[in-house]
C-alpha positions, -999 to +999 in steps of 0.1 A: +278+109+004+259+104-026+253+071-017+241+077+013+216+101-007+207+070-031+201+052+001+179+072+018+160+082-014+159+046-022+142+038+014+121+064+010+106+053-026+102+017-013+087+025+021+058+034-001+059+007-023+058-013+008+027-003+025+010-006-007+026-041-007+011-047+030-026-042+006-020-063-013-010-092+009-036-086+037-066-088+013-049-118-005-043-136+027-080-132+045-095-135+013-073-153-017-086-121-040-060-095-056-068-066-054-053-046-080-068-011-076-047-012-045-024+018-057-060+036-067-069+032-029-040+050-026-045+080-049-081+080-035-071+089+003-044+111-008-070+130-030-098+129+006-065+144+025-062+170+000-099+180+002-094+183+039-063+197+040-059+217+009-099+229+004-113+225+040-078+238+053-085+218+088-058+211+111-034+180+099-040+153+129-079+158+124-072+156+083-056+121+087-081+110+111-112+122+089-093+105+056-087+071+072-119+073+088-136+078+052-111+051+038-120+028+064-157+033+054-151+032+019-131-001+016-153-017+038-184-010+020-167-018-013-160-057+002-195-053+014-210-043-022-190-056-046-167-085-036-185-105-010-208-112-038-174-126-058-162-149-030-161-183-052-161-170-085-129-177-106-098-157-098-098-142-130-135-126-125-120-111-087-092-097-108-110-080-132-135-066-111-105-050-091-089-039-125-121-021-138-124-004-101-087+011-107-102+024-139-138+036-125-115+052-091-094+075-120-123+084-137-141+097-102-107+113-095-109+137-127-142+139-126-140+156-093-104+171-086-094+178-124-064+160-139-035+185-131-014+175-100-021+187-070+000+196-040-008+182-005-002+207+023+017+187+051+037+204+081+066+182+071+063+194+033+093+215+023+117+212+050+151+198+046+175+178+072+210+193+067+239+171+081+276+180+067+270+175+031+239+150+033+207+165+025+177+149+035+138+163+029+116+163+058+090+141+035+116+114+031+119+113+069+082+111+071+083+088+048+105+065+064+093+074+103+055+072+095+060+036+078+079+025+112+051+039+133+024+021+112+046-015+110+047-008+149+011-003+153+002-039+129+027-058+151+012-048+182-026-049+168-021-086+151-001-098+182-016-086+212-058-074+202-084-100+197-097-083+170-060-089+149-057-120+160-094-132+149-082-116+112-049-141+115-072-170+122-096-163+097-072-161+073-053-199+080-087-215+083-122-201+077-138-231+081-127-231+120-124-195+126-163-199+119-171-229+143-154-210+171-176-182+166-154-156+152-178-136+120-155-148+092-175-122+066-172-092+094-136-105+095-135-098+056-147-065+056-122-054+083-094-067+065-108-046+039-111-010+057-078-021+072-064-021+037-079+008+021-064+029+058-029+016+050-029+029+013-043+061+024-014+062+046+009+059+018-007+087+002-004+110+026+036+104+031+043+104-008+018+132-020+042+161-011+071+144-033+053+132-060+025+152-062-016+144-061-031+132-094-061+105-107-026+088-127-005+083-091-022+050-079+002+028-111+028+032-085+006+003-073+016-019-101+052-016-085+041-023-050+028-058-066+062-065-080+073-060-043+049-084-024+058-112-047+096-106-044+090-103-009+067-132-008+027-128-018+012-143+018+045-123+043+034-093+057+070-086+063+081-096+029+060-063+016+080-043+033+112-059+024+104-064-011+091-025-012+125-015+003+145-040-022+127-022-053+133+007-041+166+010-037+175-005-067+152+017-085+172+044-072+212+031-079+196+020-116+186+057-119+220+070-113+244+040-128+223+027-159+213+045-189+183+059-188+148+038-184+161+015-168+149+030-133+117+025-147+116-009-156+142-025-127+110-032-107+100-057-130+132-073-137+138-076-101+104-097-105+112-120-134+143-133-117+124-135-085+101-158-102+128-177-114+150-182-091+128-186-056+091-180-072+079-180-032+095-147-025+119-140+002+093-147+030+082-182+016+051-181+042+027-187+011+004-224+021-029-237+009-053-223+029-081-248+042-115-238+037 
């Protein structure tokens, strides 16, 4: 029984290393930028869902809708302002840029919501799931539920809308998504509000187990750990990856000495890179521009 605990913590844990993973690889494959303040995207729309939850005390389904609404706006403004003006540049400018807007997006954080950690105020916060001697918290189950809702949701939206399926074309060819009409740059900023909804998503499912702070969006540095092992341009591989780091995060809690929870993410990545550096999903190809 405990290791069905391990399990469904483990799933849990890298359900939301997953969806930050997803981030990562949709920016990456529309654009070719990393975005690492992907995690701070995260802390961001947990902190708006707090504010309308918490502060504004307005009902949960019109909380999420307001937060991913606002993180919609935000991310596509932010392509809008600060990264459209980057498309070109060296990687290593991109990354940067993204690296001081992790630090700028804590600094807003405490600046507005303090430092000390906040809980979120969820109907599924508190609650456990009692079966024999398993015991399971409602937030894992959301967790786990509300990542196979959203995975549900991209499938159908890249597979069946126009709008998805113009964001797939754009990002195999811009050149020819452009000559057939479709607004490659409108594309970019979708891809973008797209991304900033999904990590708001994973902050509303973790903030009532780990707790709403400025310091909560490193998690993200995890997540990108995940999308390589998974494979850097697999939307699938995120989620895989996420669950693989995960769970291993957990059973290395439990059966190693201590710390080395912490630091399995990133082992799980060096032998990834050396063994099969194309992740799992080995979908990544030179994109023609």
């Amino acid at each position: 029984m405990e290791v069905v605990q391990l399990i469904i913590s483990g799933l849990s844990q890298g359900c939301v290393y997953g969806l930050i993973a997803l981030g990562f690889v949709l920016i990456y494959k529309a654009t070719e930028m990393v975005n690492f303040a992907q995690g701070d995207m995260m802390m961001l729309g947990a902190f708006l869902a707090y504010t309308f939850s918490n502060l504004l005390e307005l009902n949960f389904g019109v909380v999420i809708l307001l937060t991913f609404l606002s993180m919609a706006a935000f991310g596509a403004i932010l392509e809008r302002v600060a990264l459209r003006p980057m498309l070109g540049e060296p990687p290593f400018a991109v990354l940067m840029l993204t690296i001081g807007l992790g630090f700028i997006l804590r600094a807003v954080a405490g600046a507005i919501w303090g430092n000390e950690p906040r809980a979120l105020d969820t109907p599924f916060a508190g609650g456990v799931f009692r079966f024999g001697d398993l015991i399971v918290g409602y937030e894992n189950l959301a967790i786990v539920v509300g990542t196979l809702l959203l995975c549900g949701v991209l499938f159908i939206f890249f597979k069946f809308t126009r709008l998805g399926i113009a964001m797939q074309a754009a990002s195999q060819n811009q050149l020819a998504a452009y000559y057939v009409g479709i607004p490659v740059k409108a594309i970019f900023a979708m891809v973008w509000a797209l991304s900033a909804v999904i990590s708001a998503t994973a902050g509303i499912l973790v903030a009532p187990v780990m707790l709403v702070d400025p310091l909560m969006g490193f998690i993200g540095v995890k997540a990108f750990a995940a999308a390589i092992v998974g494979g850097f341009g697999s939307l699938p591989g995120a989620i895989v990856g996420g669950l693989i780091v995960g769970l291993v995060e957990q059973f290395a809690g439990l059966y190693l000495p201590p710390g080395f929870s912490d630091m399995s993410a990133y082992v799980i990545l060096l032998l990834m890179l050396m063994i099969r550096p194309e992740g799992i999903f080995a979908t990544m190809q030179k994109k023609k521009v």
